[in-house]
N, CA, C and O atoms as a Maestro MAE file, in Angstrom:
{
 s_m_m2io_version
 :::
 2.0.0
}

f_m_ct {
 s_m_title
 :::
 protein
 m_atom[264] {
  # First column is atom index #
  i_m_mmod_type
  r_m_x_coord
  r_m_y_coord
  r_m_z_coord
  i_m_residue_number
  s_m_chain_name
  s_m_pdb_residue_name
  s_m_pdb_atom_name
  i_m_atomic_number
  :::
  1 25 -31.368 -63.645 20.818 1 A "UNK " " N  " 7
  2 3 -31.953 -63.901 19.516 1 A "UNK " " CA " 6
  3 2 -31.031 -63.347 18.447 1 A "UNK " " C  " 6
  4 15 -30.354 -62.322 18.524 1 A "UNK " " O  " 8
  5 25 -31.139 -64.374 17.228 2 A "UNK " " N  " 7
  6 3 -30.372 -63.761 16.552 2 A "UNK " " CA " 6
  7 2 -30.866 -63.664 14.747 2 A "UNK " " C  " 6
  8 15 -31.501 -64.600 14.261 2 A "UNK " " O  " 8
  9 25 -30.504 -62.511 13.947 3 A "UNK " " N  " 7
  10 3 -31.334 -62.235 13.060 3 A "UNK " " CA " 6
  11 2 -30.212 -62.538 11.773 3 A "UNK " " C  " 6
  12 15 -29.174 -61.893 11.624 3 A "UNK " " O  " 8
  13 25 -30.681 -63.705 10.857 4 A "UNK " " N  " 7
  14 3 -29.540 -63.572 9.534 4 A "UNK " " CA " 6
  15 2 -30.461 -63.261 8.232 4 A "UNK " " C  " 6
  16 15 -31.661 -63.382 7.985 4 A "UNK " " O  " 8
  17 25 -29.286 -62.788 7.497 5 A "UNK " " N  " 7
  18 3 -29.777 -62.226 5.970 5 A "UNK " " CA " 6
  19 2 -29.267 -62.997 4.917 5 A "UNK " " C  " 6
  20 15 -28.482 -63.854 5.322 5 A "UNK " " O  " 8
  21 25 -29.403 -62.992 3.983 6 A "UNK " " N  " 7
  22 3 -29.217 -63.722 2.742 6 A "UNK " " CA " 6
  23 2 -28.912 -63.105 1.626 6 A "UNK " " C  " 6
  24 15 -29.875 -62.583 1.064 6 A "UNK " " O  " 8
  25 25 -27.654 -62.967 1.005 7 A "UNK " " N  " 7
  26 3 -27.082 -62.552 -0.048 7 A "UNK " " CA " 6
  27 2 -26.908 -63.244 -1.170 7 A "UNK " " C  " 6
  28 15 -26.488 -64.363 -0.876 7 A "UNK " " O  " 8
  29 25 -27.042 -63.097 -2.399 8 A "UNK " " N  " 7
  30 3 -26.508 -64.191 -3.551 8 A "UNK " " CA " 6
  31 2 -25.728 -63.201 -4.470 8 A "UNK " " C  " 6
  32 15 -25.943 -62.078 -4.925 8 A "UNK " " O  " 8
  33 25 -24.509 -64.320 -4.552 9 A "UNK " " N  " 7
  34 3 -23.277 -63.836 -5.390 9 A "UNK " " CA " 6
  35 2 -23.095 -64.583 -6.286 9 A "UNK " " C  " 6
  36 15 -23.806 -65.567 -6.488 9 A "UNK " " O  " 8
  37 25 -22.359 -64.337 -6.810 10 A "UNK " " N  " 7
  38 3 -21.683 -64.922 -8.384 10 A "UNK " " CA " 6
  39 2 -20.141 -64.926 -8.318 10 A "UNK " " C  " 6
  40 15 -19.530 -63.875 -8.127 10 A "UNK " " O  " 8
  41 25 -19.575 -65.996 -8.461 11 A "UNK " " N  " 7
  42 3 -18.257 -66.388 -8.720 11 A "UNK " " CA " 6
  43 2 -17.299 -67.377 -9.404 11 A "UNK " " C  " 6
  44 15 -17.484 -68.594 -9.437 11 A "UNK " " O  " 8
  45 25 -16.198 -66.690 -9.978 12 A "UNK " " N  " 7
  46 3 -15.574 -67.321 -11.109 12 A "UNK " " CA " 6
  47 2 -14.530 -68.189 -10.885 12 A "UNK " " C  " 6
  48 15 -14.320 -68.491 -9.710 12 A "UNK " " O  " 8
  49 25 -13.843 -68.649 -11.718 13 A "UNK " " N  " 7
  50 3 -12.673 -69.302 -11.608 13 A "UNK " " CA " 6
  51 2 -12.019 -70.574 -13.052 13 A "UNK " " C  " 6
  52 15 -12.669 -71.586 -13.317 13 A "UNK " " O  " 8
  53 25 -11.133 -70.337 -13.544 14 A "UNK " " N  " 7
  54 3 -10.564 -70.694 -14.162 14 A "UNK " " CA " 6
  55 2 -10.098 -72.495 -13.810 14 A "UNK " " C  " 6
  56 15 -9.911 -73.339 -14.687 14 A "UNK " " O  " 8
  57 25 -10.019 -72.671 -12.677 15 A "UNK " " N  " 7
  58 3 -9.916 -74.051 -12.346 15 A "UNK " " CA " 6
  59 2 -10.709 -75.154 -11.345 15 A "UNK " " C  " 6
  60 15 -10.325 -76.224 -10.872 15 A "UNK " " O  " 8
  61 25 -11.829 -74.513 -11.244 16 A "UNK " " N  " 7
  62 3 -12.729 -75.547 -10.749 16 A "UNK " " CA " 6
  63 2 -13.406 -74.670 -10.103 16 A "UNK " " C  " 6
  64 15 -13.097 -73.503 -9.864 16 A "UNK " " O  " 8
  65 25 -15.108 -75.713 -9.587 17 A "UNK " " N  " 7
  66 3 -16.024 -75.090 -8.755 17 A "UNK " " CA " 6
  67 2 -15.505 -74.635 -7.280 17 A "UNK " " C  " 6
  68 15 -15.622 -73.583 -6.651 17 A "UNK " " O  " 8
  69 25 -14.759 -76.128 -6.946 18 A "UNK " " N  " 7
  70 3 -14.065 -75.626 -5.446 18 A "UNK " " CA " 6
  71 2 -13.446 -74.469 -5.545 18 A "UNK " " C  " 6
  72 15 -13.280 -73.988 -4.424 18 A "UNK " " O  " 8
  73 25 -13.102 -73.924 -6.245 19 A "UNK " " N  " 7
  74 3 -11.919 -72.779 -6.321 19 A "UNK " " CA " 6
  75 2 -13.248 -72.082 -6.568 19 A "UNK " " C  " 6
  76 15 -13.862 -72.111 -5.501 19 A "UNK " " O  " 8
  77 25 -13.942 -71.485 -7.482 20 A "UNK " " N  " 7
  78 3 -15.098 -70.515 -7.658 20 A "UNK " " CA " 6
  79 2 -15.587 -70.156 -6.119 20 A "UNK " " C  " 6
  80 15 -15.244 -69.139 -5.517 20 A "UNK " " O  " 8
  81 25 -16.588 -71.350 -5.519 21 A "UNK " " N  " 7
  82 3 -16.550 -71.262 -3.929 21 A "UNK " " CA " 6
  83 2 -15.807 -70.518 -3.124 21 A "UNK " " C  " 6
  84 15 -16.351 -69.680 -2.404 21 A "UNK " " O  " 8
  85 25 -14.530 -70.694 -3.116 22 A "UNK " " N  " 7
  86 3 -13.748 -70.190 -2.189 22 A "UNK " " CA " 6
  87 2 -13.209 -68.744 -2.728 22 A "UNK " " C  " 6
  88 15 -12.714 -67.991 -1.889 22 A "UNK " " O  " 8
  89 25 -13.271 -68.391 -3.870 23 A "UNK " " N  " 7
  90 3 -12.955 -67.162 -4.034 23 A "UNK " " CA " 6
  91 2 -14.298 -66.329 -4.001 23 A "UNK " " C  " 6
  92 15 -14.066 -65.176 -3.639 23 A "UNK " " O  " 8
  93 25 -15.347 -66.514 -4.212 24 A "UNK " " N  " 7
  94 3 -16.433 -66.166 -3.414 24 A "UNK " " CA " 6
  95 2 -16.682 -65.700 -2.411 24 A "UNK " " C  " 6
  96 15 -16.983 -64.525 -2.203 24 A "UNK " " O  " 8
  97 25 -16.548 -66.927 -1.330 25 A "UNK " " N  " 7
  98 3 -16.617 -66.555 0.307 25 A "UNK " " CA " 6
  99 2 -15.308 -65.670 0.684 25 A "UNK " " C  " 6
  100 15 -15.249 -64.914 1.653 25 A "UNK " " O  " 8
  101 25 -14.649 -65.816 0.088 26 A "UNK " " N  " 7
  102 3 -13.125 -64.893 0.158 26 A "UNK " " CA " 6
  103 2 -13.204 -63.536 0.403 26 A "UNK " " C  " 6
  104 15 -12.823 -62.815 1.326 26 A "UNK " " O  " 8
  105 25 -14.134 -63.253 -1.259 27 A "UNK " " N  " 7
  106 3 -14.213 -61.950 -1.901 27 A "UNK " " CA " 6
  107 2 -15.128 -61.190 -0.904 27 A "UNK " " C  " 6
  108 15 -14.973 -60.092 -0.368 27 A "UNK " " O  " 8
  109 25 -16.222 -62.188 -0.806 28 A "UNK " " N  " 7
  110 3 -17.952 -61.547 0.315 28 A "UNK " " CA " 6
  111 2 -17.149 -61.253 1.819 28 A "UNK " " C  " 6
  112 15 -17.243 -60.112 2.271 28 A "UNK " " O  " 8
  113 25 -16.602 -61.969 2.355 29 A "UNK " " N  " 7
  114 3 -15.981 -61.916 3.875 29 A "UNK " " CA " 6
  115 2 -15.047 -60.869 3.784 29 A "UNK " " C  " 6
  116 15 -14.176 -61.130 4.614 29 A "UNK " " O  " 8
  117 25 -14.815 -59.968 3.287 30 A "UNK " " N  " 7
  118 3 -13.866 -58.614 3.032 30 A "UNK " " CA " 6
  119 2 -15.202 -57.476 3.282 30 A "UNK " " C  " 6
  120 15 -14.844 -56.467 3.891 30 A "UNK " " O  " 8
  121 25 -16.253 -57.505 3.004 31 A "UNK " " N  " 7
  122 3 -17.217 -56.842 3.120 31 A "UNK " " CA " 6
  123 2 -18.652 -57.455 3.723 31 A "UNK " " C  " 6
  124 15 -19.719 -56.883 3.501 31 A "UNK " " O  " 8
  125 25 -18.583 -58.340 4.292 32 A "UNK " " N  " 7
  126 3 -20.062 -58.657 5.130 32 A "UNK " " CA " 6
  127 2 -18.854 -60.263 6.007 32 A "UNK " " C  " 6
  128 15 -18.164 -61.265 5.822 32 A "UNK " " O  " 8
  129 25 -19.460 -59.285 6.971 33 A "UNK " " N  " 7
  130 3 -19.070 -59.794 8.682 33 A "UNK " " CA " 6
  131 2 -19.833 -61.071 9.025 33 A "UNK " " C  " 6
  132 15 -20.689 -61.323 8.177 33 A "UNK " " O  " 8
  133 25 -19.764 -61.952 10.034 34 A "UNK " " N  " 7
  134 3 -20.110 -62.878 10.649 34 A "UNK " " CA " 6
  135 2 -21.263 -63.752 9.318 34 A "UNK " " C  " 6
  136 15 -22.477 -63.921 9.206 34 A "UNK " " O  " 8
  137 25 -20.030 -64.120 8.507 35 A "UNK " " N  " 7
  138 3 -20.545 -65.388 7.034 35 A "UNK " " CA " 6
  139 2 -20.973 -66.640 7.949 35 A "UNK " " C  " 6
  140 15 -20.152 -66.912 8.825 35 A "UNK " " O  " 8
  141 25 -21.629 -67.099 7.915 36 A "UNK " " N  " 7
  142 3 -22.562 -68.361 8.634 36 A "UNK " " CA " 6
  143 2 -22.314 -69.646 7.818 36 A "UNK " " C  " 6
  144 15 -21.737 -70.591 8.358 36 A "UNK " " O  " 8
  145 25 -22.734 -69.717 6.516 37 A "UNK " " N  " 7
  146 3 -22.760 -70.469 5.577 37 A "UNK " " CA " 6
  147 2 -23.072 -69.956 4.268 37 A "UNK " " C  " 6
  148 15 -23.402 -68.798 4.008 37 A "UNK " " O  " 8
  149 25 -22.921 -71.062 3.346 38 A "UNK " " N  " 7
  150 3 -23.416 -70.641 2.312 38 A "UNK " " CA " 6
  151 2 -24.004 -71.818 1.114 38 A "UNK " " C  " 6
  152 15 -23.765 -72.938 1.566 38 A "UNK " " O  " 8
  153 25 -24.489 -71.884 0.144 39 A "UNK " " N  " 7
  154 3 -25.925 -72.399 -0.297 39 A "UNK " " CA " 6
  155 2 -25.368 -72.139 -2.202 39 A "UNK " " C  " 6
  156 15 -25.445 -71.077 -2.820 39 A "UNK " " O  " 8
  157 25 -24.872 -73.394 -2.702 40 A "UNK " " N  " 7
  158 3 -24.397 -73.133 -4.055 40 A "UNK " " CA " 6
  159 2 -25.998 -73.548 -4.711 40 A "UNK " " C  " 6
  160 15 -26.578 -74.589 -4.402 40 A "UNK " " O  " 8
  161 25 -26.429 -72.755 -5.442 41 A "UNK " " N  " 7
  162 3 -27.819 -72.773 -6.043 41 A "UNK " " CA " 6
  163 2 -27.357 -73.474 -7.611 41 A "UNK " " C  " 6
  164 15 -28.045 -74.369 -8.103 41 A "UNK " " O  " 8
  165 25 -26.212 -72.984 -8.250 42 A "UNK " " N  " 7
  166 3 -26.194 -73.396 -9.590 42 A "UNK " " CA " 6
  167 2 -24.713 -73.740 -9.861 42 A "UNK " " C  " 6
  168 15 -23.950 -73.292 -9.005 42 A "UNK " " O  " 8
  169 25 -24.196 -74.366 -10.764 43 A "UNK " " N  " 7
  170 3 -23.265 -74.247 -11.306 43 A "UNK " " CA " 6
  171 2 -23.462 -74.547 -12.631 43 A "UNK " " C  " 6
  172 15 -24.215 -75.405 -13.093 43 A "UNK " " O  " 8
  173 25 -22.490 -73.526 -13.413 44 A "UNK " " N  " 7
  174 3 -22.072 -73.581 -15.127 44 A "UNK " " CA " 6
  175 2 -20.506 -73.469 -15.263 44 A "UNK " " C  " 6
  176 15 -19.636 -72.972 -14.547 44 A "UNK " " O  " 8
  177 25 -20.499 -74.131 -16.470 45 A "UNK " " N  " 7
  178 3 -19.047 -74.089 -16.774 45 A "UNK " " CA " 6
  179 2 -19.101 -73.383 -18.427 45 A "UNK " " C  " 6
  180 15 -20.110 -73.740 -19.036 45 A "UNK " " O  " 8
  181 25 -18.179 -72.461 -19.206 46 A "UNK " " N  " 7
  182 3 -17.842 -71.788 -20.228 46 A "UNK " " CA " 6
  183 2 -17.434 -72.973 -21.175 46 A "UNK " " C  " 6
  184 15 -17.522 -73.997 -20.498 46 A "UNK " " O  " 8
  185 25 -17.095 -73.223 -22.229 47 A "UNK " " N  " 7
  186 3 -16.826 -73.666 -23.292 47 A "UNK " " CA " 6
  187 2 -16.009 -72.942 -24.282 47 A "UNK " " C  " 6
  188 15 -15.986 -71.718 -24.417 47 A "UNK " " O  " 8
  189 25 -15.455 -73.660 -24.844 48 A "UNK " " N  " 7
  190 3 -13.894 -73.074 -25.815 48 A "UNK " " CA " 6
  191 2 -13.466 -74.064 -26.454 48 A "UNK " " C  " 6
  192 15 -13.055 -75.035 -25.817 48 A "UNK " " O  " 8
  193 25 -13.453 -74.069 -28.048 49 A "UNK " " N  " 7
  194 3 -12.863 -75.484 -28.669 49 A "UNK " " CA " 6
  195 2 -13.014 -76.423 -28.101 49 A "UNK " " C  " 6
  196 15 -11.969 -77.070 -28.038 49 A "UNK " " O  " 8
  197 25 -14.370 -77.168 -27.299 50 A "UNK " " N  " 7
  198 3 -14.803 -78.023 -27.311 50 A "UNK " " CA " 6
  199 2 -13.781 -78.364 -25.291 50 A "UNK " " C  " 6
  200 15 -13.617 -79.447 -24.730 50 A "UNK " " O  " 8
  201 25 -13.472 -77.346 -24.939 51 A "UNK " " N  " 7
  202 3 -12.871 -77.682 -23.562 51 A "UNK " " CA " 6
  203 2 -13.740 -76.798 -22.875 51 A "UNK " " C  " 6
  204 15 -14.480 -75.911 -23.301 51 A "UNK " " O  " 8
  205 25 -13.435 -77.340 -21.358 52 A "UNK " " N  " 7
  206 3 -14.176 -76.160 -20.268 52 A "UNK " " CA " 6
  207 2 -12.998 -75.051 -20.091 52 A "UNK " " C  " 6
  208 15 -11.810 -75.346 -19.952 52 A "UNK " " O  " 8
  209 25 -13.439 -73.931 -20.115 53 A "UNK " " N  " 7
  210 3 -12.419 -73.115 -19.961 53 A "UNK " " CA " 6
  211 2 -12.448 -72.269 -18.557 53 A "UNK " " C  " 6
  212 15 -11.465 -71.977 -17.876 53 A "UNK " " O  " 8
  213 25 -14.072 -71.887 -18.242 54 A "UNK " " N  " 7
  214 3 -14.162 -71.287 -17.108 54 A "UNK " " CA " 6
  215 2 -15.684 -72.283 -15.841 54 A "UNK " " C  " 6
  216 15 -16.631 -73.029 -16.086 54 A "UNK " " O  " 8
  217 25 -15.341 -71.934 -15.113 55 A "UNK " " N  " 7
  218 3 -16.622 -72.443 -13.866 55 A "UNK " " CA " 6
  219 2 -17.030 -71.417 -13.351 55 A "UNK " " C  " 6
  220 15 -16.251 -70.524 -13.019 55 A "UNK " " O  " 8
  221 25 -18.391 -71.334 -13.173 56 A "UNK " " N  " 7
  222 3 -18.852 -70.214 -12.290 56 A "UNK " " CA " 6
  223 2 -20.109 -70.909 -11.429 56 A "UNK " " C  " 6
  224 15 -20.995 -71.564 -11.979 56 A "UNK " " O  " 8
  225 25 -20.036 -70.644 -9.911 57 A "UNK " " N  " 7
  226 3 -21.419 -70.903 -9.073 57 A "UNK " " CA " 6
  227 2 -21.967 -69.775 -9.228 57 A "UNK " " C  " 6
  228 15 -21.427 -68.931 -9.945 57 A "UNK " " O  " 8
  229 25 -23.436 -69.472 -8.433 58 A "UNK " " N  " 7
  230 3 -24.318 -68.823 -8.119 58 A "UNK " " CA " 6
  231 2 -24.372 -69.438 -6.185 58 A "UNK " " C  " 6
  232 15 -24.501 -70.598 -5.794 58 A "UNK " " O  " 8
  233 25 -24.255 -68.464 -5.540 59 A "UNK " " N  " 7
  234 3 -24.373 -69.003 -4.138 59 A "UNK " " CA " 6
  235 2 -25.270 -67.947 -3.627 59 A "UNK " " C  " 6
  236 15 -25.452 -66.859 -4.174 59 A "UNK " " O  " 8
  237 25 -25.991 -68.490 -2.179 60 A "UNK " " N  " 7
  238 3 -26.736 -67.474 -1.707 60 A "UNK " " CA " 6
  239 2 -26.005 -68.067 -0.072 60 A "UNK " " C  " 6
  240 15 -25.996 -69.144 0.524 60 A "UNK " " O  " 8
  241 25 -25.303 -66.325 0.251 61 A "UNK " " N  " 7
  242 3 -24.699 -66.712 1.317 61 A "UNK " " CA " 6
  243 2 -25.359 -66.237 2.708 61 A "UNK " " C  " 6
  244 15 -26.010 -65.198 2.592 61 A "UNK " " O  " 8
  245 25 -25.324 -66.731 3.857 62 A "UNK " " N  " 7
  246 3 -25.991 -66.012 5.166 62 A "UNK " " CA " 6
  247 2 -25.226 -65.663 6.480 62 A "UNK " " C  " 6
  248 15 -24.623 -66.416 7.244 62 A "UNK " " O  " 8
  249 25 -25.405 -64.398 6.529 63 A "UNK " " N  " 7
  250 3 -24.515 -64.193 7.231 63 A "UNK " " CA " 6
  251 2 -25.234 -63.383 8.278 63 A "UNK " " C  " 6
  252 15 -26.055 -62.571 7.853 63 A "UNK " " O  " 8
  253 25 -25.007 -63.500 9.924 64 A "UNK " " N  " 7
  254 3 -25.640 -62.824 10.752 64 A "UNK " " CA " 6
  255 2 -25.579 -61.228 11.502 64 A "UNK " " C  " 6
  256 15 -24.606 -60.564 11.860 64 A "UNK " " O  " 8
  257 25 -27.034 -60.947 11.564 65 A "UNK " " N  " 7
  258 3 -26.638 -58.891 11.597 65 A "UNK " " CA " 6
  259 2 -26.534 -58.915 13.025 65 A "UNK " " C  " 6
  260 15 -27.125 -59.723 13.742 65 A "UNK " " O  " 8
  261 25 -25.589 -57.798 13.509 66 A "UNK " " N  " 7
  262 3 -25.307 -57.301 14.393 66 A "UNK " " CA " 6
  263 2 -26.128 -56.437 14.997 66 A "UNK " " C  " 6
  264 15 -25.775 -55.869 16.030 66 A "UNK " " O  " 8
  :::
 }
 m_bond[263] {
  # First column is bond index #
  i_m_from
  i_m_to
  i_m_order
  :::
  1 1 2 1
  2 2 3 1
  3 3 4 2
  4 3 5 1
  5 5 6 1
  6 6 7 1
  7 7 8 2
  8 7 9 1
  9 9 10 1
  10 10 11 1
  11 11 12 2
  12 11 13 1
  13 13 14 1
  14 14 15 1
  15 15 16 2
  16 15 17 1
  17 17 18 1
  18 18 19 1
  19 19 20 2
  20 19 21 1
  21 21 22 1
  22 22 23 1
  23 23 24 2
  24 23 25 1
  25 25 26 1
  26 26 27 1
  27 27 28 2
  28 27 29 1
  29 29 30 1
  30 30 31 1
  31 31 32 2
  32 31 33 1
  33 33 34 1
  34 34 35 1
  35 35 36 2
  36 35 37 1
  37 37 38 1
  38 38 39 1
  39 39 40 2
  40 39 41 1
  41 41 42 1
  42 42 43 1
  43 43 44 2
  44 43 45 1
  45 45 46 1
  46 46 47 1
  47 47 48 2
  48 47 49 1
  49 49 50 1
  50 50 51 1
  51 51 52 2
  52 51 53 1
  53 53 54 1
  54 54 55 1
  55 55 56 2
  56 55 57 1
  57 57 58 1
  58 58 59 1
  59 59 60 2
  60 59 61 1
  61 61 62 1
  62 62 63 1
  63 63 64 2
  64 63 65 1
  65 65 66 1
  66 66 67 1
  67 67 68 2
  68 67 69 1
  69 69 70 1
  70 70 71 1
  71 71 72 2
  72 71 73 1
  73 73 74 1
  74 74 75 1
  75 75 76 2
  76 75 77 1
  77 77 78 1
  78 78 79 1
  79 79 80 2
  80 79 81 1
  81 81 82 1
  82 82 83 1
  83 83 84 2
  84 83 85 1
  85 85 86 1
  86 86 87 1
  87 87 88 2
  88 87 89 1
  89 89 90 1
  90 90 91 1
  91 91 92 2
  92 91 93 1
  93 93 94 1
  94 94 95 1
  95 95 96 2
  96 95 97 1
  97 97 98 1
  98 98 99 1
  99 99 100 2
  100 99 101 1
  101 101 102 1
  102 102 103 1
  103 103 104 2
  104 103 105 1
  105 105 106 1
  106 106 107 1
  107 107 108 2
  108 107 109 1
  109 109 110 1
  110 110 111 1
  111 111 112 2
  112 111 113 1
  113 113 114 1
  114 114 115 1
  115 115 116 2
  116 115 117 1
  117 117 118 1
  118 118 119 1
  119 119 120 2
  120 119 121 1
  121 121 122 1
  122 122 123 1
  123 123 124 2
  124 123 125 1
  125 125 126 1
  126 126 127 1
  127 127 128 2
  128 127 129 1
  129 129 130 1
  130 130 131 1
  131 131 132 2
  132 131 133 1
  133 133 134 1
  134 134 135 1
  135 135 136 2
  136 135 137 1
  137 137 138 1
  138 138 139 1
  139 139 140 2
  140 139 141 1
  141 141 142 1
  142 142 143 1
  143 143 144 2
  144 143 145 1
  145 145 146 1
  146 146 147 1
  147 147 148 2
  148 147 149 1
  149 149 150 1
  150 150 151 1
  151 151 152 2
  152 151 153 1
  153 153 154 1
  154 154 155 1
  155 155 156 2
  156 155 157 1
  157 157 158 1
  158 158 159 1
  159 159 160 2
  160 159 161 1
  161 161 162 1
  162 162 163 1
  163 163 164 2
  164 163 165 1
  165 165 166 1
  166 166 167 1
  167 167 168 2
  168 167 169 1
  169 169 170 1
  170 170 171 1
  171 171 172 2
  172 171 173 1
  173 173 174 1
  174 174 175 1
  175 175 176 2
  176 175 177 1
  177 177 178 1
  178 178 179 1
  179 179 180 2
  180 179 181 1
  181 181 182 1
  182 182 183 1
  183 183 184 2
  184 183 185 1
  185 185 186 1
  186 186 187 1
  187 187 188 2
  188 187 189 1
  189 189 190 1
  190 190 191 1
  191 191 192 2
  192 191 193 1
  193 193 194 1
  194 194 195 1
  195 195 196 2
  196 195 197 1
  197 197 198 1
  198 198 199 1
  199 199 200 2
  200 199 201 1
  201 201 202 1
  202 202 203 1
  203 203 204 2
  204 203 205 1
  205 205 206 1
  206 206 207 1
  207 207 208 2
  208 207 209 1
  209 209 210 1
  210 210 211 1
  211 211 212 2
  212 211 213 1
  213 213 214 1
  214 214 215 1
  215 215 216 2
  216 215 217 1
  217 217 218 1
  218 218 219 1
  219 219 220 2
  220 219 221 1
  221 221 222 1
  222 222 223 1
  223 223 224 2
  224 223 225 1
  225 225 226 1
  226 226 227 1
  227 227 228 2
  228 227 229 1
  229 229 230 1
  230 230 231 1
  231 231 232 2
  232 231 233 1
  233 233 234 1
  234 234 235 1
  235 235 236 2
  236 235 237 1
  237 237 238 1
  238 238 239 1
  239 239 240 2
  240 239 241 1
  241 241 242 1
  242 242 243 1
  243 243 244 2
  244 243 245 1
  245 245 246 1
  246 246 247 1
  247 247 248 2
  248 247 249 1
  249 249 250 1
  250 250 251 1
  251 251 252 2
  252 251 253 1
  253 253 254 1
  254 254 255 1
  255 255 256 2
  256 255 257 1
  257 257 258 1
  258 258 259 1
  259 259 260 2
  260 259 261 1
  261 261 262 1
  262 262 263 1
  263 263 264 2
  :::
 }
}
């Protein structure tokens, strides 16, 4: 049997959601072990003179306890 938990993070990035994502799971997998998946709940993007300047998700990631 096996028991998983559920974390939600926040992550940035200057050039897209894919990139936000992955520096995310990047950042979380340095500090929580056996990442399973993960679950983008939101995305926003920043504004600047009428351009997008930044992207950020909201993810809730799951990863299984030992």
């Amino acid at each position: 049997m096996s028991v998983a938990k559920i974390i939600e993070i926040s992550a940035t990035s200057n050039d897209s959601f894919e990139d936000a994502i992955r520096q995310g799971i990047d950042k979380a997998s340095k500090s929580v072990d056996n990442i399973k998946g993960a679950w983008v709940a939101e995305q926003k993007v920043t504004v600047e003179n009428g351009k997008i300047s930044g992207y950020r998700v909201d993810m809730r990631v799951t990863f299984v306890l030992k």
